[in-house]
C-alpha positions as CSV (number, residue, x, y, z in Angstrom):
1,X,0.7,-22.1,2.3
2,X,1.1,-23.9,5.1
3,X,1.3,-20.4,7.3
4,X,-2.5,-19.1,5.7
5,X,-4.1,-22.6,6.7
6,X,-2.4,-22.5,10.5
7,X,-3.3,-18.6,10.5
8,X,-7.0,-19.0,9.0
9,X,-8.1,-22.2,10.8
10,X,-7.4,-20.7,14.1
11,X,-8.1,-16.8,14.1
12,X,-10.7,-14.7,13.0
13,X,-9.2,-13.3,10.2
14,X,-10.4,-9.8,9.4
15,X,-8.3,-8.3,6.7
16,X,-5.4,-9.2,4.8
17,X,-2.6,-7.2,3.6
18,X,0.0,-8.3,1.1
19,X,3.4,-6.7,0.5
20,X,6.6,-7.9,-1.2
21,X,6.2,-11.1,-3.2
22,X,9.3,-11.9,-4.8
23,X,8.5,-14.7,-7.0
24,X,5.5,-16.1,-9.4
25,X,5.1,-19.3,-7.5
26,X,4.9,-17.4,-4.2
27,X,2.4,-15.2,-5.8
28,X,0.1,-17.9,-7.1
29,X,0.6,-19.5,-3.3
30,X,-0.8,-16.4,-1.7
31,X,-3.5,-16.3,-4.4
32,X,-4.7,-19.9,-3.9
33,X,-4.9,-19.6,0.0
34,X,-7.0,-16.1,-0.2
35,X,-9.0,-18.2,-2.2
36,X,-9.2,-21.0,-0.1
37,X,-9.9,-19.4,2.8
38,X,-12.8,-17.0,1.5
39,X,-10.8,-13.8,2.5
40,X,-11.9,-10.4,2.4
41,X,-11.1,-6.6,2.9
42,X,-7.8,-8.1,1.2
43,X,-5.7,-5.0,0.5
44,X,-2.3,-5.5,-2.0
45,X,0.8,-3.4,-2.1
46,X,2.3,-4.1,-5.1
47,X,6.2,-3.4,-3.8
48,X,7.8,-3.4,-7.3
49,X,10.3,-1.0,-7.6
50,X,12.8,0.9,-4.8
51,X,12.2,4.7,-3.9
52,X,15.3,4.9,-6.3
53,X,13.2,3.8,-9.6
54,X,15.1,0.8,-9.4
55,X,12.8,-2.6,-10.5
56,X,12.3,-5.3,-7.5
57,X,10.6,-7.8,-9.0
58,X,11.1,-10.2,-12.2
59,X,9.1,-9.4,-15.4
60,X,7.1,-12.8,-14.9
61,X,6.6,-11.9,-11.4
62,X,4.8,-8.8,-11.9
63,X,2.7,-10.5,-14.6
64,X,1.9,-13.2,-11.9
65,X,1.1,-10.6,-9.6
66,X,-1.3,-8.4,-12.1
67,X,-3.1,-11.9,-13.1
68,X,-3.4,-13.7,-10.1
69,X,-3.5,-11.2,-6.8
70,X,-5.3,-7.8,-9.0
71,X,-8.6,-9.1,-9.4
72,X,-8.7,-10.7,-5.4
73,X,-7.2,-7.5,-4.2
74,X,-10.2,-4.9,-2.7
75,X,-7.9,-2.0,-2.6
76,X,-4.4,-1.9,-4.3
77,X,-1.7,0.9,-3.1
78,X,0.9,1.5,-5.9
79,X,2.8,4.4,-6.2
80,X,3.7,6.3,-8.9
81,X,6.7,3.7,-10.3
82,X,4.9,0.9,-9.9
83,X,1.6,2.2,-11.4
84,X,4.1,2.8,-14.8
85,X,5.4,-0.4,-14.4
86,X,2.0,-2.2,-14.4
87,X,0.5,-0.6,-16.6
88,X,3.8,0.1,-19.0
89,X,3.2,3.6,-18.8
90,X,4.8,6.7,-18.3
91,X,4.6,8.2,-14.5
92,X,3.3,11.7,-16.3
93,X,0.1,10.0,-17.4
94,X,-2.6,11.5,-15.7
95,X,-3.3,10.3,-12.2
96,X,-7.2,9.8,-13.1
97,X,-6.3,7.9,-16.5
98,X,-4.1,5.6,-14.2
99,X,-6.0,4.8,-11.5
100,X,-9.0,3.7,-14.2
101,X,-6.5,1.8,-16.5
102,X,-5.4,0.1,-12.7
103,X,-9.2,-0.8,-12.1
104,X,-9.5,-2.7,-15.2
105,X,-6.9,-5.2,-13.8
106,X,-9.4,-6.2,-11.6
107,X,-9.2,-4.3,-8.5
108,X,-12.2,-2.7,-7.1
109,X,-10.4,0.4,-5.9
110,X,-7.0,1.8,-6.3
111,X,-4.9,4.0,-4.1
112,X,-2.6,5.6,-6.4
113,X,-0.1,7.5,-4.1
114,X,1.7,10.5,-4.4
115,X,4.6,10.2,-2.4
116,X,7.4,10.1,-4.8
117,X,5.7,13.0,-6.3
118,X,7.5,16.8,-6.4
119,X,5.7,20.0,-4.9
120,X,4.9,21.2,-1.3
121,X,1.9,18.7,-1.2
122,X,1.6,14.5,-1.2
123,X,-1.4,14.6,-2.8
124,X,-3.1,10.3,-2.6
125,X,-6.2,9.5,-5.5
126,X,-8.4,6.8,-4.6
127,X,-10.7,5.4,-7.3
128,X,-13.4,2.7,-7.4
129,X,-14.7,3.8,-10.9
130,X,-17.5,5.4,-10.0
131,X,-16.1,8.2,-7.2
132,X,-13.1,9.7,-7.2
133,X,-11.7,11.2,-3.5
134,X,-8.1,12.9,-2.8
135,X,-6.2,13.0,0.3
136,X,-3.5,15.6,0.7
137,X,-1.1,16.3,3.3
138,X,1.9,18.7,2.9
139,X,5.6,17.5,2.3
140,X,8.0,16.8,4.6
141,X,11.4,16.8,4.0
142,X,13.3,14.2,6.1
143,X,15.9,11.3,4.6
144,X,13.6,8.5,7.3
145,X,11.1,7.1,5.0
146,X,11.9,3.9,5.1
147,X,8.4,1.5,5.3
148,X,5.9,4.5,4.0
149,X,4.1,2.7,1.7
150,X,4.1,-0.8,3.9
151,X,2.5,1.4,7.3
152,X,0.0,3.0,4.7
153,X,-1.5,0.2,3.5
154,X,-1.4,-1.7,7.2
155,X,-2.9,1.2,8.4
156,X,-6.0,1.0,5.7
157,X,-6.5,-2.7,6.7
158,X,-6.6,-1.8,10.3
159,X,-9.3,0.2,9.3
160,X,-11.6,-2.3,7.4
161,X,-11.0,-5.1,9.9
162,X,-12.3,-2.4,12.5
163,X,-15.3,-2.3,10.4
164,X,-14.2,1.4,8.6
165,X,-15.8,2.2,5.0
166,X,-12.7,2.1,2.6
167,X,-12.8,6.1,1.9
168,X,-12.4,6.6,5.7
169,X,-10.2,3.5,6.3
170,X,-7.7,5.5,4.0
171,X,-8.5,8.9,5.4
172,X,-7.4,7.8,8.9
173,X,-4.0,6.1,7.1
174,X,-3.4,9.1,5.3
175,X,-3.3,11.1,8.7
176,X,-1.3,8.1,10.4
177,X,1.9,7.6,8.2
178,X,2.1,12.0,7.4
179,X,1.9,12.1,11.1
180,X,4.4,9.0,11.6
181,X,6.9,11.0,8.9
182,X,6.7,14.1,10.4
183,X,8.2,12.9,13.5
184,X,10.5,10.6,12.2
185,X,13.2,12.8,12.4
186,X,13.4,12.5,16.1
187,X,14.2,8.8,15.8
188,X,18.1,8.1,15.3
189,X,18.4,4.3,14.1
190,X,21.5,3.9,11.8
191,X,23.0,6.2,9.5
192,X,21.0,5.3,6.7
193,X,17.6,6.1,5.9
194,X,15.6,5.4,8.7
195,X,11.9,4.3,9.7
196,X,9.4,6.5,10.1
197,X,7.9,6.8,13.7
198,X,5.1,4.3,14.2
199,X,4.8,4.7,18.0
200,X,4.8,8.6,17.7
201,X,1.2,8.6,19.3
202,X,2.1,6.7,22.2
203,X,5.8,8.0,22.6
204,X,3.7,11.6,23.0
205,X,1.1,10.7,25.2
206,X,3.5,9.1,27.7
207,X,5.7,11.8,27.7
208,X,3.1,14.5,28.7
């Protein structure tokens, strides 16, 4: 709390993107100081379960999450797992059903993302319940993933503090983090799975 009040009293505060929350009183923390502080273009990825399927979060935090951070959030980013596990579904529901079952939460649009998805394509649906648009990008194959969904969403609130329309805020994120995976592969950080390659624009331009 103390962070948001030393952050919004002193800048300009454009846009607001939330990640990881760990805990309900964290979440209703965060929720109170959006509120506080009149934010906007506030876009929520709901990090709830690992690439592996595996669950992150506490029952009673996602609750939290869905009751107090949903209906503040103007876009929320869940991928396939944690679109299931919000809505208690199954991830072979219908993308479309999903993302309308999502906006009910309170939400005015959802990004429903395709990424742990199978097929030659990574195919992104975003919904405000009126218009439907899909962004698709071929597949790559590489084991440096690691912070996909986080870049995509930063991205898209890079774009509405710029002033970017939410359909073109995402276009531009979609291009960025398929880009920023593609050449992840020329990175060699640990032996794990690594980052993706968020300077790839720059490390390009200086090299030519």
């Amino acid at each position: 709390a103390a962070q948001m009040d030393a952050v919004f009293s002193d800048l300009a505060v454009d846009a607001v993107k939330i990640g990881m929350l760990s805990r309900p009183e964290t979440i209703r923390t965060v929720a109170q100081g959006l509120a506080r502080h009149g934010a906007r273009n506030i876009v929520l990825d709901p990090v709830m379960v690992a690439a592996s399927g595996d669950p992150l979060l506490a029952e009673d935090a996602v609750e939290e999450l869905i009751s107090a951070l949903m209906p503040k959030a103007d876009l929320v980013t869940p991928n396939l797992h944690e679109a299931a596990r919000m809505l208690s579904a199954s991830v072979a529901e219908s993308r479309a059903d999903q993302a309308k079952r999502l906006l009910s939460l309170g939400a005015r649009c959802v990004l429903l993302k395709g990424g742990h998805g199978a097929g030659d394509e990574c195919a992104d649906l975003l919904s405000d319940g009126k218009d439907e648009k899909w962004f698709v990008a071929r597949r790559h194959e590489t084991r440096n993933t690691h912070g996909t969904g986080c870049t995509l969403s930063s991205a898209i609130a890079a774009g509405l503090a710029k002033g970017r329309s939410m359909a073109d805020s995402v276009g531009e994120a979609k291009i960025y983090i398929t880009d920023a995976v593609r050449a992840a592969d020329a990175l060699e950080i640990g032996s794990g799975h690594g980052p993706v390659h968020h300077f790839h624009r720059q490390w390009t331009e200086h090299s030519q």
